[in-house]
C-alpha positions in Angstrom: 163.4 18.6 -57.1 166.1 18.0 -59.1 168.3 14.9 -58.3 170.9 12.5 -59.5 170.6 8.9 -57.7 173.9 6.9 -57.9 173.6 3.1 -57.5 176.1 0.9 -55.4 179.5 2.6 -54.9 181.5 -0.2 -53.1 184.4 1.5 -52.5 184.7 2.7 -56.3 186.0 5.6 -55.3 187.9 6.6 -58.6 184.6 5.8 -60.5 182.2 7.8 -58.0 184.5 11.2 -58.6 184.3 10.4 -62.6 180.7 9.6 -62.8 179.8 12.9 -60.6 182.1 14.9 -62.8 180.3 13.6 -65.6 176.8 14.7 -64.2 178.2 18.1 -63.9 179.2 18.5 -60.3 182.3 20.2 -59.7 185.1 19.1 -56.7 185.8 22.2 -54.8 187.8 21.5 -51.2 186.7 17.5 -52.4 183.4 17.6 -52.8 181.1 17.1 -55.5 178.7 19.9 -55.7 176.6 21.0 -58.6 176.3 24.7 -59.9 172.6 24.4 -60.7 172.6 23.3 -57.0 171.3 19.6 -57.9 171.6 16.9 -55.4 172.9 13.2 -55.0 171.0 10.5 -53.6 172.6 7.0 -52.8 171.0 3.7 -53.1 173.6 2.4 -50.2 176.0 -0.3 -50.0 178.5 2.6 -49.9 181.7 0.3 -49.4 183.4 -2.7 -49.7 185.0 -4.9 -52.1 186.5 -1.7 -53.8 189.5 -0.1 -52.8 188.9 3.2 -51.5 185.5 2.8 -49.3 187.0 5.5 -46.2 187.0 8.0 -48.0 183.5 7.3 -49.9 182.4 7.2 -46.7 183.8 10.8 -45.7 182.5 12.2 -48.9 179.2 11.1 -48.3 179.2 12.0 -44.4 180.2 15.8 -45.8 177.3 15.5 -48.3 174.6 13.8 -46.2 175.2 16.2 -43.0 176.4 19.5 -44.9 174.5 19.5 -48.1 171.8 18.2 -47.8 172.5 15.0 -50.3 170.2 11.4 -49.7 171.2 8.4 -48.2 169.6 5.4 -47.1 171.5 2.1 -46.1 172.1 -1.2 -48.1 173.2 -4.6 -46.5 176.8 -3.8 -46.6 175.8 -0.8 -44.9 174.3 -2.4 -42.5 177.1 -5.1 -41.7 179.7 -2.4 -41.2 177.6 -0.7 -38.9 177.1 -3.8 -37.0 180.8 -4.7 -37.1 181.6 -0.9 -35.7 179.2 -1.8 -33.4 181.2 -4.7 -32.1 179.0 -7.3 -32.9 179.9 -10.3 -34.3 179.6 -10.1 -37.7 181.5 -12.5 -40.5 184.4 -10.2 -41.7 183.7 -11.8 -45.9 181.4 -11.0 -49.1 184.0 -7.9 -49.0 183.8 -6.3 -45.6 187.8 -7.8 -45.1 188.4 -4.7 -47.6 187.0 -2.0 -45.8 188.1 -4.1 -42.7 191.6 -4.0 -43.7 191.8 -0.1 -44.3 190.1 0.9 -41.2 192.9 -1.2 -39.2 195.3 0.2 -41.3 194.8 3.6 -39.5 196.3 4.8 -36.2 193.4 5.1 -33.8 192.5 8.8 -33.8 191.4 8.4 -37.4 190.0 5.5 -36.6 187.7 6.6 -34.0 186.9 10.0 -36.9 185.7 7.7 -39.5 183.7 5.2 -37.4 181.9 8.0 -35.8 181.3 9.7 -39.2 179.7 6.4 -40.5 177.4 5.3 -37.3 176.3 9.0 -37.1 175.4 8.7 -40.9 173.9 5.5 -40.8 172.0 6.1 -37.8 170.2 9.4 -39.2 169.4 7.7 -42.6 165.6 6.9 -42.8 165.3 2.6 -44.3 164.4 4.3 -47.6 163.5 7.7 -49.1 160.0 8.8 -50.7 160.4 11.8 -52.4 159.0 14.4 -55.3 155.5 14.0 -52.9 155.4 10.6 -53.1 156.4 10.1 -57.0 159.9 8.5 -56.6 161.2 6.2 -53.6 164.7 5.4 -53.5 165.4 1.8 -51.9 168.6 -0.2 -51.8 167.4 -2.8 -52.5 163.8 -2.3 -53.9 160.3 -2.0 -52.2 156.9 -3.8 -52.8 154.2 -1.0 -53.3 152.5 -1.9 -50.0 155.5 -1.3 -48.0 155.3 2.4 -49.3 155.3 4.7 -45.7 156.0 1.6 -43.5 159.0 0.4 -41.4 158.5 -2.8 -39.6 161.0 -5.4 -39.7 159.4 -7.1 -43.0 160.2 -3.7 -44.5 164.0 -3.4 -43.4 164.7 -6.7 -44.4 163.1 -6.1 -47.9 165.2 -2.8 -48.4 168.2 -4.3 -47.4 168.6 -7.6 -48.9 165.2 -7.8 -51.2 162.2 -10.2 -52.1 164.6 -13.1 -50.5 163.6 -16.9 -50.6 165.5 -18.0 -47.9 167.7 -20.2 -50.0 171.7 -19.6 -50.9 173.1 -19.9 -54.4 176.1 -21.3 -54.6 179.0 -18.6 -53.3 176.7 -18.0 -50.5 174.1 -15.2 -51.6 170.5 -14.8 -50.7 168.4 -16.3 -53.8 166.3 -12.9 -54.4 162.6 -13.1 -56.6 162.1 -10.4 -59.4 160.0 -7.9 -56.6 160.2 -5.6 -60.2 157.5 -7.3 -62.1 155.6 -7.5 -59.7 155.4 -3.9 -58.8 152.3 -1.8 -59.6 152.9 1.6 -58.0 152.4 5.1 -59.0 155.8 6.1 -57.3 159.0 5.2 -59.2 161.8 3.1 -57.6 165.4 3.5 -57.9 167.1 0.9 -56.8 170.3 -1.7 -57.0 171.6 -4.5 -54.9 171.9 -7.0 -58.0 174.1 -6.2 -60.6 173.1 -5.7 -63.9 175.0 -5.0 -67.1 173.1 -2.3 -67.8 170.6 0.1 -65.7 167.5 -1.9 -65.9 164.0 -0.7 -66.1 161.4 -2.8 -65.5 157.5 -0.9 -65.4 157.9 1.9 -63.3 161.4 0.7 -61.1 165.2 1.3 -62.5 168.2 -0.7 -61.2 171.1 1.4 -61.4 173.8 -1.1 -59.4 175.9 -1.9 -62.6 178.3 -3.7 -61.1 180.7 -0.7 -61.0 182.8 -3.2 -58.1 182.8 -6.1 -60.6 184.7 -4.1 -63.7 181.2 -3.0 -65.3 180.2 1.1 -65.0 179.1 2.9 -62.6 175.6 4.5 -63.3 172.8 7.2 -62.1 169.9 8.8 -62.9 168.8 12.1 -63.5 165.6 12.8 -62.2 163.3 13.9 -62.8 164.5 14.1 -66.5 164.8 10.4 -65.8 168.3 10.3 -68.0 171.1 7.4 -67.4 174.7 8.4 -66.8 177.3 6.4 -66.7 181.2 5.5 -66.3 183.0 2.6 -67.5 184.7 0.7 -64.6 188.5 0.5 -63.7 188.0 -2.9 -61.9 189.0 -6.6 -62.8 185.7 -7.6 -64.9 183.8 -10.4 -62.8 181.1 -12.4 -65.1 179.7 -14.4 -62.8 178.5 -11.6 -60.3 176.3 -10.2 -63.1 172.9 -12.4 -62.3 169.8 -12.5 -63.6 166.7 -12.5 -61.5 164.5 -15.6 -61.4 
């Protein structure tokens, strides 16, 4: 199995074509596909913040349901869905973006890409295990016991990680390290926290580098287990970069 795992888009559309150029895939009818036949795999949070999440979220729909590409939702992800849902959801922490282009659309292309994202969130398993069990892919992380389970304990970990139940200061879920805690034979690609750079920790790799908050956007190669990266057209944003507790 030979894949390339791209950590948070948000919208970064400009940055998502670049990086998957640079990987090798080539945009025929305006989709990245690879010669070798290699696949993509996304870590979720797919859009908002950036400018362009529509048509990341067509891209991916096209991938996911005609090429057999990866996805498995993140907590943006999951808000959207809830908000096409028509639930009450708070329309901030960047959904007023992807918000704001979906209402800029007359309704017949609204109604297209709402039903191309519910259909692809609703197929996409919490988290993937792949390469028999040797790499998971997990928005957000997974603890090693969690491995082939999917009770609520388990969504909430892939989606929002080890939380503590308190906020820091521009509202955010204070998350624990899960990483150094980890002990399993499978590796885990993950994101959700920004990093400035991909960050390995034992057998897990965070590849969200902050591509949203002017940093790059990143993948990796498995199993060859190379980074890849793609500097960032975006404002730069210090403060979202955070280190883990």
């Amino acid at each position: 199995m030979k894949i390339d795992i791209i950590g948070d888009i948000h919208g970064c559309f400009q940055e998502f074509r670049a990086l998957t150029t640079e990987l090798g895939y080539e945009w025929t009818d305006n989709i990245p596909l690879h010669p070798e036949k290699r696949k993509l795999a996304f870590v979720g949070d797919l859009t908002d913040r950036g400018p362009m999440s529509l048509k990341v979220i067509d891209v991916v729909w096209e991938l996911v349901m005609k090429y057999g590409a990866l996805y498995s939702p993140g907590n943006h992800c999951n808000k959207l869905y809830r908000f096409f849902l028509g639930n009450k959801v708070q329309i901030s922490h960047g959904l007023e973006t992807t918000v704001a282009e979906y209402e800029n659309l007359n309704k017949s292309d609204q109604k297209k890409i709402r039903s191309k994202f519910m259909e692809l969130y609703e197929k996409a398993p919490l988290y993937q295990v792949l390469d028999g069990g040797e790499l998971v892919v997990s928005h957000a992380g997974i603890r090693e016991d969690y491995i082939g389970k999917s009770h609520s304990g388990v969504k909430t970990f892939v989606l929002y990680g080890d939380i503590t139940g308190e906020k820091n200061p521009d509202g955010s879920p204070v998350r624990r390290d899960w990483a150094k805690q980890y002990k399993g034979k499978a590796l885990v690609a993950y994101g959700h926290t920004p990093v400035k750079e991909v960050r390995w920790v034992g057998n897990t790799v965070n590849l969200d580098t902050g591509a949203v908050f002017g940093g790059k956007m990143s993948a990796l190669r498995y199993p060859e287990k190379e980074i890849v990266s793609v500097p960032s057209s975006m404002p730069y944003v210090e403060e979202k970069f955070r280190e883990i507790p």
